[in-house]
C-alpha positions as CSV (number, residue, x, y, z in Angstrom):
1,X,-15.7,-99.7,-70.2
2,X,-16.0,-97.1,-67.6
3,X,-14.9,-93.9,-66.0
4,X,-12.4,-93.4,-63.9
5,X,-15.2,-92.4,-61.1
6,X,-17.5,-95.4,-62.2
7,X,-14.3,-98.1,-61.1
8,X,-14.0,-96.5,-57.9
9,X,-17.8,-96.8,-57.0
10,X,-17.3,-100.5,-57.9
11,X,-14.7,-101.1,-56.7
12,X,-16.0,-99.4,-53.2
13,X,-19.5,-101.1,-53.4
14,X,-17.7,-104.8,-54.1
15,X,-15.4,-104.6,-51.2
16,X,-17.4,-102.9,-48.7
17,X,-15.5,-99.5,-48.3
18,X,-16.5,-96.1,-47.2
19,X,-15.5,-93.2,-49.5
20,X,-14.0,-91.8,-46.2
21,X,-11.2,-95.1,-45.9
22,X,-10.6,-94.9,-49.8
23,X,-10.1,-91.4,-49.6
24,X,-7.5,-92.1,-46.8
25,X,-5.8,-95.2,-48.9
26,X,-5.3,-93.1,-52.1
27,X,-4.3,-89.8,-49.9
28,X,-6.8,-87.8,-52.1
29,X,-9.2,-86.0,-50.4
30,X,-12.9,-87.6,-49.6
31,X,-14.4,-84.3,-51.9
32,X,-12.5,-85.3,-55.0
33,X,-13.2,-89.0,-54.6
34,X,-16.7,-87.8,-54.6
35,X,-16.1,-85.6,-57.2
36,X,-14.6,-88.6,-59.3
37,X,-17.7,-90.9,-58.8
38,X,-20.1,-88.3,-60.1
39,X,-18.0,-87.1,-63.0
40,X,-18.7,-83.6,-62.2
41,X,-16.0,-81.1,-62.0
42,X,-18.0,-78.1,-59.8
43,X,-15.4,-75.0,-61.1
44,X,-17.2,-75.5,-64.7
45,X,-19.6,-78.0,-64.5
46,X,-17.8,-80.8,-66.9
47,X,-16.6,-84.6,-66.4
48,X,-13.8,-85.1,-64.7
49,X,-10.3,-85.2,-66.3
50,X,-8.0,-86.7,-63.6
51,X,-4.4,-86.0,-63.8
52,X,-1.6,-89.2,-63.8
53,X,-0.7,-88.6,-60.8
54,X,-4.1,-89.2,-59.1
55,X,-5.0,-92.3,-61.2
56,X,-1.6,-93.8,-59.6
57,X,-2.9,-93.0,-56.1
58,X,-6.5,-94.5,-56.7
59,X,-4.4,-97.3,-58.1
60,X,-2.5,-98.0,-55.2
61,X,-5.2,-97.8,-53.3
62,X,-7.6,-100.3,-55.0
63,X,-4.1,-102.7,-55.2
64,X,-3.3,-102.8,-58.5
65,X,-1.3,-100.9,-61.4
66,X,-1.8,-97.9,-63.6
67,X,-1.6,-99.8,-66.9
68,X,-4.2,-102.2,-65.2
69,X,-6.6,-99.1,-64.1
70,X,-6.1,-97.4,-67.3
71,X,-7.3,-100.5,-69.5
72,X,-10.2,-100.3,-67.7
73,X,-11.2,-96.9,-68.9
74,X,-13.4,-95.9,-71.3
75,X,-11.5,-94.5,-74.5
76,X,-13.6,-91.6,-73.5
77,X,-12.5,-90.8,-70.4
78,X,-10.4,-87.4,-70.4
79,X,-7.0,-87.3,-68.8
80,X,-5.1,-84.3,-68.0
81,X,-1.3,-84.7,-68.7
82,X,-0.5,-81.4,-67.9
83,X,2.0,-81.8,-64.8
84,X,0.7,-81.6,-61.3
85,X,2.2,-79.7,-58.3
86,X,1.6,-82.2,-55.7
87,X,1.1,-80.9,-52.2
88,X,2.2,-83.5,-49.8
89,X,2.3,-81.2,-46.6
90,X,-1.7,-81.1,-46.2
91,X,-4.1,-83.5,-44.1
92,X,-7.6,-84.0,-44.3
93,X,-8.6,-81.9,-40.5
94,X,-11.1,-84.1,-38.7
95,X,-13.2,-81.5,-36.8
96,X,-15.4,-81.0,-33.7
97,X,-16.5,-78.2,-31.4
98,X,-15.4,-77.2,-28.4
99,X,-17.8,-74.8,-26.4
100,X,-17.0,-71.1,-26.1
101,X,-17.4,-69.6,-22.9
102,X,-16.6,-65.9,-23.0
103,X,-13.9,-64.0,-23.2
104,X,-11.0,-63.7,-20.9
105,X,-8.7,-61.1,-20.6
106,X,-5.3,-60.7,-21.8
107,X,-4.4,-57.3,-19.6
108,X,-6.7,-56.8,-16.3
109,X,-8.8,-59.4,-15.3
110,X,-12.5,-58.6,-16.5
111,X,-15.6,-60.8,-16.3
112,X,-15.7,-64.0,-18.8
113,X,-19.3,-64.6,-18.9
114,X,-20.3,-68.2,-19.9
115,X,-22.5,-68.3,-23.2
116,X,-22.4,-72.2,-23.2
117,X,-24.6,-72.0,-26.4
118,X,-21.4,-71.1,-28.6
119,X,-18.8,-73.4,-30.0
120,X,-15.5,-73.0,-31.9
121,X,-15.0,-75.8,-34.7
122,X,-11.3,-77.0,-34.6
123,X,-8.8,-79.8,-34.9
124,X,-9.7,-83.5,-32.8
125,X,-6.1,-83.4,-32.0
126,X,-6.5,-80.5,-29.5
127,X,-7.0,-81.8,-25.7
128,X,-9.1,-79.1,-24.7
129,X,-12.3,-79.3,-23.0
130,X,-13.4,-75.3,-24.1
131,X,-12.5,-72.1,-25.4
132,X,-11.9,-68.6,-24.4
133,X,-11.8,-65.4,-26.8
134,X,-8.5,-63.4,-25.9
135,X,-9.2,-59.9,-25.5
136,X,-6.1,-57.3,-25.0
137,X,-2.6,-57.8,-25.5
138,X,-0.6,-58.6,-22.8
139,X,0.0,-62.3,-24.3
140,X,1.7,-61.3,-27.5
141,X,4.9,-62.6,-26.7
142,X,3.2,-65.3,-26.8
143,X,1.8,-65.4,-30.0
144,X,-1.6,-64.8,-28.3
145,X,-3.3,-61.7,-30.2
146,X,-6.5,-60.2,-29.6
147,X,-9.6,-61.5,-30.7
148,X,-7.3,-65.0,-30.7
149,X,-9.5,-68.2,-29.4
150,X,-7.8,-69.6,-26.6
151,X,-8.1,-73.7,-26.2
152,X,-8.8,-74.5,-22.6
153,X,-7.7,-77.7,-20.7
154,X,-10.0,-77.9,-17.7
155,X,-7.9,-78.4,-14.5
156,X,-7.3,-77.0,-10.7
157,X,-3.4,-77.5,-11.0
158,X,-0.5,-76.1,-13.4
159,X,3.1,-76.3,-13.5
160,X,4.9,-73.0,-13.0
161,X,5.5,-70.9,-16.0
162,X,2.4,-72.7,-18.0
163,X,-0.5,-70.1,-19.8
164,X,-3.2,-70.5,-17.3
165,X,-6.6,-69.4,-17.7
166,X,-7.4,-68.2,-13.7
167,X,-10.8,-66.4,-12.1
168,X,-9.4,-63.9,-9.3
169,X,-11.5,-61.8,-7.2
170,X,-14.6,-64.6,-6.4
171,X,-15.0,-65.8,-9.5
172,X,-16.3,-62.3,-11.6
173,X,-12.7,-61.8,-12.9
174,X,-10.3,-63.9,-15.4
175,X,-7.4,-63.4,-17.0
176,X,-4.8,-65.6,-19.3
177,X,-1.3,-64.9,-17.8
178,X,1.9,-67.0,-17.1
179,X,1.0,-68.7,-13.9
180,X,3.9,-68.9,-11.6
181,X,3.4,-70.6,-7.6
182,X,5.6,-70.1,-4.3
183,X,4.1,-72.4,-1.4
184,X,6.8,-71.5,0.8
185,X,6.0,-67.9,0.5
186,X,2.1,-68.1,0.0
187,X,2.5,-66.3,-3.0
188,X,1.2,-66.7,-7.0
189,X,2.6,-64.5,-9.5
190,X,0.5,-64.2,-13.0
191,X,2.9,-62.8,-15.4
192,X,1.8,-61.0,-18.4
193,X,3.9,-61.8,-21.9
194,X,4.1,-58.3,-23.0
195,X,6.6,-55.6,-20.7
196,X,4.0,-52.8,-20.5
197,X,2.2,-55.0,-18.2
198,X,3.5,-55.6,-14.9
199,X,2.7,-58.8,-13.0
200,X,0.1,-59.5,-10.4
201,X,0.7,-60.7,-7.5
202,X,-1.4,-62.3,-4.5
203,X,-0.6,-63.5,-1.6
204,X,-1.6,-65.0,1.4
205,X,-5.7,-64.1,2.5
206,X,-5.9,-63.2,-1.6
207,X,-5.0,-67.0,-2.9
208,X,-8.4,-67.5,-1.3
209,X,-9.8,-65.3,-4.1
210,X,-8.3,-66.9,-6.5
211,X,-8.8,-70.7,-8.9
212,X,-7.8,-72.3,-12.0
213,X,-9.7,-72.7,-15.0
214,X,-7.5,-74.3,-16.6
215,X,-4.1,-74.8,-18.8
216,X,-4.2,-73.3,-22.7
217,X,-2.9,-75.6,-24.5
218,X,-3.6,-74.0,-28.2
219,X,-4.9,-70.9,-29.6
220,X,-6.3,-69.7,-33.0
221,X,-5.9,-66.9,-34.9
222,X,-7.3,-65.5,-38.2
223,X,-5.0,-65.7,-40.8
224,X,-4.6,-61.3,-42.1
């Protein structure tokens, strides 16, 4: 007879499956599998007494039945029957970094110097190729708050009324704005989210000063 922990690790080790895929067959998460196989609860330092609810997930998950899985246990093996609040909303986050160039600004343009040798830590799912630290508030209407990191898609072109991350003045001045362009008047017109600010316009000789960084296409805030 065994613990709940010690038919997983079995069961992993005889079919030749990563605790990372079981995690994802059961929809627990990979730190309570591990917690499981080492029939350690960390919060008080004693065994592990799964609930019902998570001994029918690791069932599914190895392909069999809860009356099946619990014949297998030792008669020592705790189980908690008090009921669970399942959350069903939350993922496991796979994570990587994204480099952090600066800051840019969210009012007047200001220099964004490039510290290349900082990264942000976020979400796989964002197609990005860096970041940018908000500074002002001009973006709020937005959503886009101060001290917010800005996710960067790197490219020269943007539809009008996309967040664009743009260098003005020969590259020593950025700013995140609303990027809006008239060809047939030789005119771009980065608009602020906030009415305090007032947009900025160039035209003509001063598009020459002026590139794209890039589209935002997600920001992250602290949580206060």
């Amino acid at each position: 007879m065994m613990t709940l922990g010690d038919i997983v690790k079995r069961y992993r080790a005889d079919n030749e499956i990563s605790m990372d895929e079981f995690s994802k067959r059961c929809s627990l998460s990979k730190g309570y599998i591990s917690m499981l196989e080492n029939n350690i609860n960390p919060r008080n330092n004693k065994p592990i007494a799964p609930t019902l609810p998570s001994i029918k997930k690791i069932a599914n998950g190895m392909n069999t039945d809860v009356d099946t899985l619990l014949k297998m246990l030792d008669n020592n093996q705790e189980i908690n029957l008090k009921e669970e609040q399942l959350i069903t909303n939350i993922y496991p986050i796979e994570l990587k970094r994204f480099p952090l160039l600066g800051e840019i600004a969210c009012g007047v343009p200001k220099f964004a110097n490039e510290d290349r040798e900082s990264y942000v830590m976020a979400g796989t799912d964002i197609d990005a190729d860096f970041c940018l630290k908000a500074k002002g508030d001009s973006m709020v209407n937005a959503r886009i708050q101060d001290g917010d990191i800005v996710f960067i898609k790197q490219q020269d072109i943007v539809e009008n009324g996309e967040i664009a991350a743009v260098v003005v003045n020969n590259d020593s001045e950025a700013t995140l704005k609303r990027f809006y362009y008239y060809k047939e008047k030789a005119m771009m017109i980065l608009r602020a989210e906030n009415p305090q600010y007032e947009d900025q316009i160039y035209t003509e000789e001063e598009l020459n000063q002026v590139h794209i960084l890039g589209k935002a296409v997600a920001f992250q805030s602290d949580v206060i």
